[in-house]
C-alpha positions as a printed Julia matrix, in Angstrom:
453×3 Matrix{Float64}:
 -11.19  -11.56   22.38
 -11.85   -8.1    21.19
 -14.52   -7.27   18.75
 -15.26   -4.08   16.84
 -19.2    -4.42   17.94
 -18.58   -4.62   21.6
 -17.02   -0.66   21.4
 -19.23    2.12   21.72
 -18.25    5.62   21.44
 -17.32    8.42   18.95
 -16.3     6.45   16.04
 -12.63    7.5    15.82
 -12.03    7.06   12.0
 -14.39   10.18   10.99
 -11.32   12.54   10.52
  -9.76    9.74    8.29
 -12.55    9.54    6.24
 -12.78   13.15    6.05
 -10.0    13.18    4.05
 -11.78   11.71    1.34
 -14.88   12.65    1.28
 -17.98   14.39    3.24
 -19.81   11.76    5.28
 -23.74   11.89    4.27
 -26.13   12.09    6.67
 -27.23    8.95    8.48
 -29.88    6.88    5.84
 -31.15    3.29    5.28
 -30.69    2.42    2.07
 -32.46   -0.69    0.74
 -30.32   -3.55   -0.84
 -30.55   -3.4    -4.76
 -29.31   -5.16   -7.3
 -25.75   -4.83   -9.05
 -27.33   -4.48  -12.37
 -29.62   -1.91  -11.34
 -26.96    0.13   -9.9
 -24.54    0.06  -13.25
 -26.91    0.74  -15.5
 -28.76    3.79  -12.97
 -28.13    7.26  -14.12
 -27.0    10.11  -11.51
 -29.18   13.64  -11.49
 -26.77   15.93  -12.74
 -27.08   19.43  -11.2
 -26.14   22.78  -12.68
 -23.59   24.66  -10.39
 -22.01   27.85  -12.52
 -19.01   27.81   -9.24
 -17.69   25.1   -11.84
 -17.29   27.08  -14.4
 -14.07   28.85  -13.29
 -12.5    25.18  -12.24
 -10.36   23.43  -14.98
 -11.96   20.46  -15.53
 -11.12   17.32  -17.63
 -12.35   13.62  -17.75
  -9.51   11.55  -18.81
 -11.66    7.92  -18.84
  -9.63    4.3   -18.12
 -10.36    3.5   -21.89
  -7.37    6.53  -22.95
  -4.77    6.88  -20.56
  -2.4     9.69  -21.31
   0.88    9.55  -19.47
   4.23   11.06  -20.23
   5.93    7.37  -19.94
   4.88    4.58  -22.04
   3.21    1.99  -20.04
   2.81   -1.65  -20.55
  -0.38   -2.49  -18.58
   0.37   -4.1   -14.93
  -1.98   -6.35  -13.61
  -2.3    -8.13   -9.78
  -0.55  -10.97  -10.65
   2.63   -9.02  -12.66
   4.8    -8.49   -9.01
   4.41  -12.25   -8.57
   5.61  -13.01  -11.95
   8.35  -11.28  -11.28
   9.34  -13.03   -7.66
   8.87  -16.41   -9.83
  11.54  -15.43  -11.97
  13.62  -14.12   -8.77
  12.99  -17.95   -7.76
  11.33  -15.84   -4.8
   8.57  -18.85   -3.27
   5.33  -17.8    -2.04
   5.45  -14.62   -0.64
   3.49  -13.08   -3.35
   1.51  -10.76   -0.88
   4.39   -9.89    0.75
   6.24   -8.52   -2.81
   3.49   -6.84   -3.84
   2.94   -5.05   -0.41
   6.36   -3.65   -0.05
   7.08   -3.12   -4.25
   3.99   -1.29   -3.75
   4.34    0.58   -0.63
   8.08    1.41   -1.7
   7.42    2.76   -4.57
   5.14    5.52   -2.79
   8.18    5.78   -0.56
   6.76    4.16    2.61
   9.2     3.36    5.45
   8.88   -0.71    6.11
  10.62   -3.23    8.27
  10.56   -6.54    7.21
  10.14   -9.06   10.3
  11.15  -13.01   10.47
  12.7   -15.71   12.53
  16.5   -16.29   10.94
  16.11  -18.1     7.83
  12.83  -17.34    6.35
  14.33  -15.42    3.57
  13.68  -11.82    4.98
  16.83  -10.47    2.84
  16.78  -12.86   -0.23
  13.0   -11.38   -0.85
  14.06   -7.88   -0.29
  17.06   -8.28   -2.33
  15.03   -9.87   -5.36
  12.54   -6.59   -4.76
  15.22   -3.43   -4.25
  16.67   -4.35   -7.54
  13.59   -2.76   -9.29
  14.49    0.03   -7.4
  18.37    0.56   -8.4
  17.45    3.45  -10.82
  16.23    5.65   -8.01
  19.54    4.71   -5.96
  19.86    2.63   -2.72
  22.55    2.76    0.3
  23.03   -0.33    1.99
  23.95    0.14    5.75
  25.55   -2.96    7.12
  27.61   -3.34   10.66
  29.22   -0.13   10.92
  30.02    2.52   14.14
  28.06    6.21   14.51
  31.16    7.58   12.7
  31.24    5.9     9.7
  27.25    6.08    9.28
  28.0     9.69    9.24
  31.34   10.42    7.29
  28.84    8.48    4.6
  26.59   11.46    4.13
  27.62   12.6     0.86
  27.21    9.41   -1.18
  23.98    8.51    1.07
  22.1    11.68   -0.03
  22.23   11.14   -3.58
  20.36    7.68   -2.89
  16.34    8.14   -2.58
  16.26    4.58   -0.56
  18.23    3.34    2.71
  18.52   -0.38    3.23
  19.44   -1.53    6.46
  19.64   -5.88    6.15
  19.47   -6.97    9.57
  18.79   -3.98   11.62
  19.55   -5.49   15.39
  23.35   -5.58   13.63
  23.43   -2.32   12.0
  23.15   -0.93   15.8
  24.81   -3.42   17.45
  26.57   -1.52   19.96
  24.18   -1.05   22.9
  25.7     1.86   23.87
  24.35    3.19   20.29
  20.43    2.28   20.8
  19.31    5.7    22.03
  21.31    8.1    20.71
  23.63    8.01   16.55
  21.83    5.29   14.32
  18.12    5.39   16.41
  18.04    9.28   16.27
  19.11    8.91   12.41
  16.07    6.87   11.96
  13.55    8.61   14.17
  14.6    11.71   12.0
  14.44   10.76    8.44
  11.39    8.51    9.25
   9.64   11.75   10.67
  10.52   13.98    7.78
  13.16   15.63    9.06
  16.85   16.02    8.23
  19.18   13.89   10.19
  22.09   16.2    11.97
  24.81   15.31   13.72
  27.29   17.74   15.17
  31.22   16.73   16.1
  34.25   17.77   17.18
  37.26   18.07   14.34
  39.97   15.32   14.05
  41.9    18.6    14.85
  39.93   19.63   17.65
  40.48   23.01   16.83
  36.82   23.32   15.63
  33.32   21.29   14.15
  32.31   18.92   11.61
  28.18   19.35   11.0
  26.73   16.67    9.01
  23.13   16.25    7.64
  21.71   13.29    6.12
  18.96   14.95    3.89
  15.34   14.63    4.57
  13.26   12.15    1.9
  15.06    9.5     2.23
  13.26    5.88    2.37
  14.23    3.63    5.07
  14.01    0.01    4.13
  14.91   -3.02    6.62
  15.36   -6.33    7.88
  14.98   -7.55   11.17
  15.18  -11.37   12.9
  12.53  -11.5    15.81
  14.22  -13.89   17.71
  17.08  -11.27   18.26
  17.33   -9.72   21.86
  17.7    -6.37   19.9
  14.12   -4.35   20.48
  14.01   -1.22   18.59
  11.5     1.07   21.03
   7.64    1.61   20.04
   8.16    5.16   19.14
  10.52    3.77   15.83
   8.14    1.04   15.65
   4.72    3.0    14.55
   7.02    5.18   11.72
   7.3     1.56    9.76
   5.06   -0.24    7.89
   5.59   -3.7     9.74
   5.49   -6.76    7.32
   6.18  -10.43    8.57
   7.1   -13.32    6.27
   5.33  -16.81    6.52
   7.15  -19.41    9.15
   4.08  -22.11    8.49
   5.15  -25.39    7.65
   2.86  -25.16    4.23
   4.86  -22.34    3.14
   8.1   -24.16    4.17
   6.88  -27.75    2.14
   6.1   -25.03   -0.86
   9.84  -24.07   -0.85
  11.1   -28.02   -0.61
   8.82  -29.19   -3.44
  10.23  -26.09   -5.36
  13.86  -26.64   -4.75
  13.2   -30.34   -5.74
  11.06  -29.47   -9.17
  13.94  -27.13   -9.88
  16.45  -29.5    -9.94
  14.49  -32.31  -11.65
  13.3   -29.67  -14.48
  16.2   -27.97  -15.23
  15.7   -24.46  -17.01
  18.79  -23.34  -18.8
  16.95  -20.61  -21.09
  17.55  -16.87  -20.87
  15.29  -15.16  -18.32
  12.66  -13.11  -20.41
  13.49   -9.15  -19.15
   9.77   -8.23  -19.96
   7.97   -8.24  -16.17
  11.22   -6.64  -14.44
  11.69   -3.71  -17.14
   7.8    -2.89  -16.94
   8.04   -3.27  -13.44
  11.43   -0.95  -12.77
   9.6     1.81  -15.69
   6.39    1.6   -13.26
   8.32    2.19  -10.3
  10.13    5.26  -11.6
   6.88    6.62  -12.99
   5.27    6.64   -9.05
   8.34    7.96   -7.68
   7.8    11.33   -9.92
   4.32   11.85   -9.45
   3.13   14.66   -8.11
  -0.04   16.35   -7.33
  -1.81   12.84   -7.47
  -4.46   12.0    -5.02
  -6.37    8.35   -4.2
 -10.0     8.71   -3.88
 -11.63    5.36   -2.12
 -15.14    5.44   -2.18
 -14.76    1.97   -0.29
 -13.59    3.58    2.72
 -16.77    4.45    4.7
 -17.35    0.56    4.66
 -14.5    -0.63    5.27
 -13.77    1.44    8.3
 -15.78   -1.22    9.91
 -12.43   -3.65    9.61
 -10.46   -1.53   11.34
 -10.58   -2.68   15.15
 -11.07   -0.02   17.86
  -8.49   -1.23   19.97
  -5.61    0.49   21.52
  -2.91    1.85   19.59
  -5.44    1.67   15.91
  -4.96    5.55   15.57
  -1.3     5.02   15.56
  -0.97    2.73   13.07
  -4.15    3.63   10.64
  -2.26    5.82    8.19
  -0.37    2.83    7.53
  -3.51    1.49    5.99
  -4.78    4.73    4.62
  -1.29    5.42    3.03
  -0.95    2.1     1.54
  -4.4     2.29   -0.67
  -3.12    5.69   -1.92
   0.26    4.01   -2.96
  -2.2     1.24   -4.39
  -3.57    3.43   -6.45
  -0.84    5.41   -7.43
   1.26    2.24   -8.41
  -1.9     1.48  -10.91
  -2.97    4.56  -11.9
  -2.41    4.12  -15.62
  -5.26    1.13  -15.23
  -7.72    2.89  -13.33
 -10.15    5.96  -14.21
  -9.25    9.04  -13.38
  -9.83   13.03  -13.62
  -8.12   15.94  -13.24
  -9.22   19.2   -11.32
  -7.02   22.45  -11.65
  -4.18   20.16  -12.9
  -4.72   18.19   -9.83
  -5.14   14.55  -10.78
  -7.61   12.19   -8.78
  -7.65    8.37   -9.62
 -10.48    6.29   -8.2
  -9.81    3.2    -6.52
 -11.99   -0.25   -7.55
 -13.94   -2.59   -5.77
 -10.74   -5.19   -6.62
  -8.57   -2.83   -4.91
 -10.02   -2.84   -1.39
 -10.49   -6.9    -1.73
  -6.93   -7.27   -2.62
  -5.31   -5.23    0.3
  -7.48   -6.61    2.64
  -6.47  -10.13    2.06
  -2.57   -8.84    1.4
  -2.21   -6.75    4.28
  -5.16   -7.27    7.0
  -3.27  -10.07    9.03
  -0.33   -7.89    9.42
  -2.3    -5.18   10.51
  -4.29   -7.24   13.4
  -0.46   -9.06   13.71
   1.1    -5.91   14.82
  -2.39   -4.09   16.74
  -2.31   -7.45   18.51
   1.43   -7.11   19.95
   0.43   -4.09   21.63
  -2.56   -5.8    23.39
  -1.08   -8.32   25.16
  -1.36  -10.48   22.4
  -5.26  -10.39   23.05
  -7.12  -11.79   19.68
  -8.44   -9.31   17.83
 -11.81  -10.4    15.84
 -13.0    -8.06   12.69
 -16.27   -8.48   10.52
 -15.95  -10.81    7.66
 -16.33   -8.33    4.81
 -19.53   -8.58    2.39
 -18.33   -7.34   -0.6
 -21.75   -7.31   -2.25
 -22.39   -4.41    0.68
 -18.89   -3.44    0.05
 -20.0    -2.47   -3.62
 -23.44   -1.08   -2.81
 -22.32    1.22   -0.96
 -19.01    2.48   -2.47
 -20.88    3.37   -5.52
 -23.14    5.44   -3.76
 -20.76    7.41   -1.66
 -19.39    7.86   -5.61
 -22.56    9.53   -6.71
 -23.68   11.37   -4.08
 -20.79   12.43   -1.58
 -17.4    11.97   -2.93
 -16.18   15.5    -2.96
 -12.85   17.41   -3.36
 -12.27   21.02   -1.47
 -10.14   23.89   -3.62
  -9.2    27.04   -2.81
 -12.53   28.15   -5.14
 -14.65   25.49   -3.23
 -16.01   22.12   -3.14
 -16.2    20.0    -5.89
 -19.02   17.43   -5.85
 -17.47   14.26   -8.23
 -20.76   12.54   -8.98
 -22.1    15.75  -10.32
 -18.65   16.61  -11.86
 -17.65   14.31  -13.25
 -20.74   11.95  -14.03
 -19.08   10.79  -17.19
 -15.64    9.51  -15.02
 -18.14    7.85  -12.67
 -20.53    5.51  -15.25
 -16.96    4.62  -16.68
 -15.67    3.7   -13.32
 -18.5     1.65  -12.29
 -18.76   -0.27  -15.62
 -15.05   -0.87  -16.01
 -15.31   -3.22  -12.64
 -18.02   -5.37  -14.01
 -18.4    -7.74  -16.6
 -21.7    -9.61  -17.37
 -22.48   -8.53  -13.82
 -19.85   -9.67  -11.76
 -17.12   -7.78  -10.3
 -14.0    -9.39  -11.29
 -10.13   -9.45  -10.06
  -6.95  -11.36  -11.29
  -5.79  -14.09   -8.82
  -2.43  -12.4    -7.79
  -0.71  -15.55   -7.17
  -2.06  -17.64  -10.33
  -2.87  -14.71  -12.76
  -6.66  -16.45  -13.12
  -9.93  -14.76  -13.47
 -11.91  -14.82   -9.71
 -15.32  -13.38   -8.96
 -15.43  -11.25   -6.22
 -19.29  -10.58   -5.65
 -22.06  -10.01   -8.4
 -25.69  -11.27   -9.78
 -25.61  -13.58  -12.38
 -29.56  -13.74  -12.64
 -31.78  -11.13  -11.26
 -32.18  -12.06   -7.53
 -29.34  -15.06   -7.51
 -26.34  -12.91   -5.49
 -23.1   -13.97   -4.83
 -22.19  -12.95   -1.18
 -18.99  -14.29   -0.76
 -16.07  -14.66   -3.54
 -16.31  -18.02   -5.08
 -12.57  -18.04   -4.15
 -11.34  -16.56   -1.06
  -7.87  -15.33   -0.84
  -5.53  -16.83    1.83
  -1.76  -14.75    2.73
């Protein structure tokens, strides 16, 4: 059993969290309550370097977008699978509508019949606008005599992987290459001899491409652990409770038979959201979050390699829900602020599949991480808001909590209500409290309702 505690050392994830903010000095701070720290006031200090900064404090309350949003909420991707008749995988379509919207490579893992494809199918077609190539069992040569109509697709979907290379002879070199390429941010080449042979054919598949897949783990095919850390690895659920939830659905299904027309409403705001994060640019996720929850990230071999998995998947977070969250723009940069809700959310989405694949590469060695106290969790996010959450320009460094004070008090008091800090169940659409003080000195450590993917 490994444990984060037992590790001593340089704490690895300082360069991560550099890229967020500049770590304060080492200090004690007492434990106070939530209500105290909402209604506290920061000490705003005079700086004239801001004065030649373009500055503006677009608060949650009056979102200004150039698309016209119908507000998303945690539980809208699930209401969408339920009308895909897509069963209990609710974490898993949010993580990879999510993630693929902020074009994030993925692979989609499962023993044969667990409905890797049928989910992913249900999922790409919110993506059809931006343009998908399927790659199915095909040789080198016809992946590449494919490169016109493939580059004007943003995503490629490869069902099945282990058959999309199923030559052997093919592993290292054509399709693997192809993949190690575009997954790298490179252009995909491939030089060959005429049908003439009287001269060369080049070929590029263009760089920016999204690589989307499917792969059965009980196949002999292994794709090599170089490919492997370029993916976001995802794994649908095999339990038995998730396999009686699919039986008692098929059943209820065919004793309550729905013959009504599908209401259009979830998947058209759902398609318009996704095509709104695919043309952002010069966005930015600010977590103030992070510095405490570095401490679920295990220090275990191969963590480095697969961190930015976890660090790009709360910007995509908060890219995908920008329009809901606060935000601010500096020199027509915009930032957008993660909540509290945020962090608790992708931690119980995506933390098993983290540990999962961290786990594989350590001889399948349990791998123990704190339980996290969001109470803490909140403390301490809201200073690191205040006081050290900072953004570096070409004219200098930008301190938000003296900035922006304004974006900040709205921040912290859109995430509570009466005291608590609230999110919406993502598989039931309810109300849960995540930590909070309903009386002065009565704290709620743990959420009332704990999460399980």
């Amino acid at each position: 059993m490994i444990n984060r505690e037992e590790i001593n050392g340089k704490d690895l994830f300082d360069s991560v969290l550099g890229i967020y903010f500049n770590k304060p000095e080492t200090e004690v701070v007492e434990e106070v309550k939530i209500k105290k720290i909402f209604n506290e006031k920061p000490k705003v200090k005079s700086n004239p370097f801001y004065e030649g900064v373009k500055i503006k404090e677009p608060l949650r309350e009056e979102p200004q977008h150039i698309f016209n949003h119908s507000e998303l909420d945690e539980h809208s991707i699930t209401k969408y699978m339920k009308r895909c008749n897509i069963v209990g995988e609710e974490a898993l379509g949010t993580l990879i509508t999510v993630l693929l919207a902020d074009k994030n490579h993925i692979i989609l893992e499962g023993m044969s019949g667990t409905g890797k494809t049928y989910i992913m199918d249900g999922i790409l077609k919110l993506f059809d606008p931006l343009g998908i190539y399927e790659i199915q069992l095909t040789s080198k040569q016809a992946l590449w005599q494919q490169t016109e109509e493939i580059n004007s697709n943003q995503y490629i979907y490869i069902p099945e992987l282990q058959k999309a290379v199923a030559d052997k002879s093919n592993r290292s070199s054509s399709i693997i290459e192809f993949l190690k390429n575009i997954t790298e941010g490179k252009d995909a080449k491939r030089i060959v001899t005429n049908s003439t042979r009287d001269g060369i054919d080049s070929y590029v598949i263009e760089k920016g491409k999204t690589i989307v897949s499917t792969i059965a783990k009980e196949n002999d095919f292994k794709y090599d652990r170089e490919t492997q850390r370029r993916f976001v690895i995802l794994e649908t659920d095999n339990s038995l409770e998730h396999i009686d939830n699919i039986i008692n659905n098929v059943v209820r299904k065919n004793i309550e038979l729905d013959l009504s027309l599908k209401d259009e409403t979830i998947a058209k705001n759902l398609m318009e959201r996704v095509q709104y994060v695919a043309q952002l640019k010069e966005v930015y996720v600010l977590n103030p979050f992070l510095n405490y929850f570095k401490n679920m990230f295990p220090v275990v071999e191969k963590t480095q390699s697969y961190l930015n998995h976890y660090i790009n998947l709360f910007s995509a977070w908060g890219k995908f829900f920008e329009p809901e969250r606060t935000s601010f723009t500096i020199d027509e940069k915009k930032f957008v602020m993660l909540d509290l809700k945020d962090n608790f959310n992708i931690y119980n989405m995506y933390q098993s599949h983290f540990i999962k694949t961290l786990e594989s590469f350590n001889g399948g060695t349990e791998i123990k991480t704190p339980v996290p106290d969001w109470y803490e969790c909140l403390n301490d996010g809201i200073k690191i808001a205040r006081e050290n959450l900072s953004v570096k320009i070409d004219k200098g460094i930008v301190n938000v909590g003296d900035t922006f004070s304004g974006a900040i008090d709205s921040w912290i008091k859109n995430q509570s209500q009466g005291g608590v800090v609230y999110t919406t169940d993502f598989k039931t659409g309810d109300k849960v409290a995540i930590c909070g003080t309903y009386a002065p000195g009565k704290r709620i450590t743990n959420p009332a309702y704990l999460l399980k993917c």
